[in-house]
C-alpha positions, 0 to 999 in steps of 0.5 A: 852471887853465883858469879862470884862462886864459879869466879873464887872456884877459878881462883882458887884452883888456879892459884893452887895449881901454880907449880903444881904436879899437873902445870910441871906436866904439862911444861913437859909434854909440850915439848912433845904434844900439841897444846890442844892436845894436851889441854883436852887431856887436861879438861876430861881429866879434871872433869873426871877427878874434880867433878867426883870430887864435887858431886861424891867427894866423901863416898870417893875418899872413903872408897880409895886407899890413898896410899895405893893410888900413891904406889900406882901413880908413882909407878906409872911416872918413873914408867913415864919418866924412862919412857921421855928419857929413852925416846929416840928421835932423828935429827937435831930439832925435836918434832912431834910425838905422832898423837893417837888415841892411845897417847891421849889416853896416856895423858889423861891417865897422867893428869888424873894421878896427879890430881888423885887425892891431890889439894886441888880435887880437895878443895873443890870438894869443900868448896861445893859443900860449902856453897851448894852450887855443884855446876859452877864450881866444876865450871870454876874448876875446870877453867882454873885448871885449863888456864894454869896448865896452860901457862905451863903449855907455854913455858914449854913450847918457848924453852923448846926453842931455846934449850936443845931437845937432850936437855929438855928430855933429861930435864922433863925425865928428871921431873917425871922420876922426881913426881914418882919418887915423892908418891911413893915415899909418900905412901905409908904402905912402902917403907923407907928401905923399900922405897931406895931400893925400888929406885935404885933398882928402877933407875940404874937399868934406865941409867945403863939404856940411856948410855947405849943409846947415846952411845949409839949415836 
């Protein structure tokens, strides 16, 4: 029996995380991180999001307005996405990021986000509820995520070698800006005028930097 909870926790996380916001970031950032790297981001943001979730879910949602953490991680991901498309590399081949804490740091911010009020950090909530086994459901959980993440981890590092490194870069900025967009037109407190706006506003310089650069070169 309690094999079973942690095994249908891992399930369910894992087949809700397929193409979800988490496994298209980690797609992205493989062209420029360790997969360890990536996936310990993974792990300490998922055991901060869903383990409270799991243990103070209904406290947690209450205290949060879902749509300012919807602002403020869209933000952060336009932030994000300008950040991947404006970055200059020498040479033709890409190479990696120098990692530091405060890239880590990054990544884990970026991962808890995507995750904030997201299905998955839901669904293990009721799923503790409903089989009163906090442990192994966080165990389930984290091991879902990690797997799931890791599938993307490694669509990432083989079209790296495959897809030149200008259009890996485009590709991963366009996610980035697409994750940003949809929170904040999710957010109730922005309106639809407000939203265009913001990201013509946002994107337009970003557009403009990202001619000279290649101009540049």
């Amino acid at each position: 029996m309690l094999m079973t909870v942690m095994f249908g926790a891992f399930i369910m996380i894992f087949l809700a995380e397929m193409g979800d916001k988490s496994q298209v970031m980690a797609f992205c950032l493989a062209s420029s991180y360790r997969a360890r790297t990536i996936l310990a981001a993974v792990f300490v943001a998922t055991l901060i999001n869903n383990g409270a979730a799991i243990f103070i879910g209904t406290v947690f949602g209450e205290m949060l307005n879902m749509n300012l953490v919807q602002i403020i991680s869209g933000l952060v991901f336009l932030g994000f996405g300008a950040w991947t498309l404006l970055e200059k590399r020498n040479g033709i081949e890409p190479v990696q990021v120098k990692e530091n804490l405060g890239s880590f740091l990054t990544m884990i911010s970026l991962f808890m986000l995507a995750e904030l009020g997201d299905k998955t950090q839901i669904a293990s909530a009721v799923y503790a509820a409903t089989y009163r086994e906090p442990f192994l459901t966080l165990a389930g959980v984290l091991a879902g995520m990690l797997l799931a993440d890791a599938l993307g981890i490694y669509l990432g590092v083989r079209l790296r070698h495959i897809i030149s490194f200008t259009k890996l870069k485009i590709g991963s900025s366009l996610v980035f800006f697409t994750l940003g967009a949809i929170n904040l037109a999710s957010s109730e407190l922005i309106s639809t005028f407000t939203w265009l706006l913001l990201m013509v506003v946002f994107l337009v310089p970003v557009a403009l930097a990202y001619r000279n650069n290649q101009k540049q070169h």
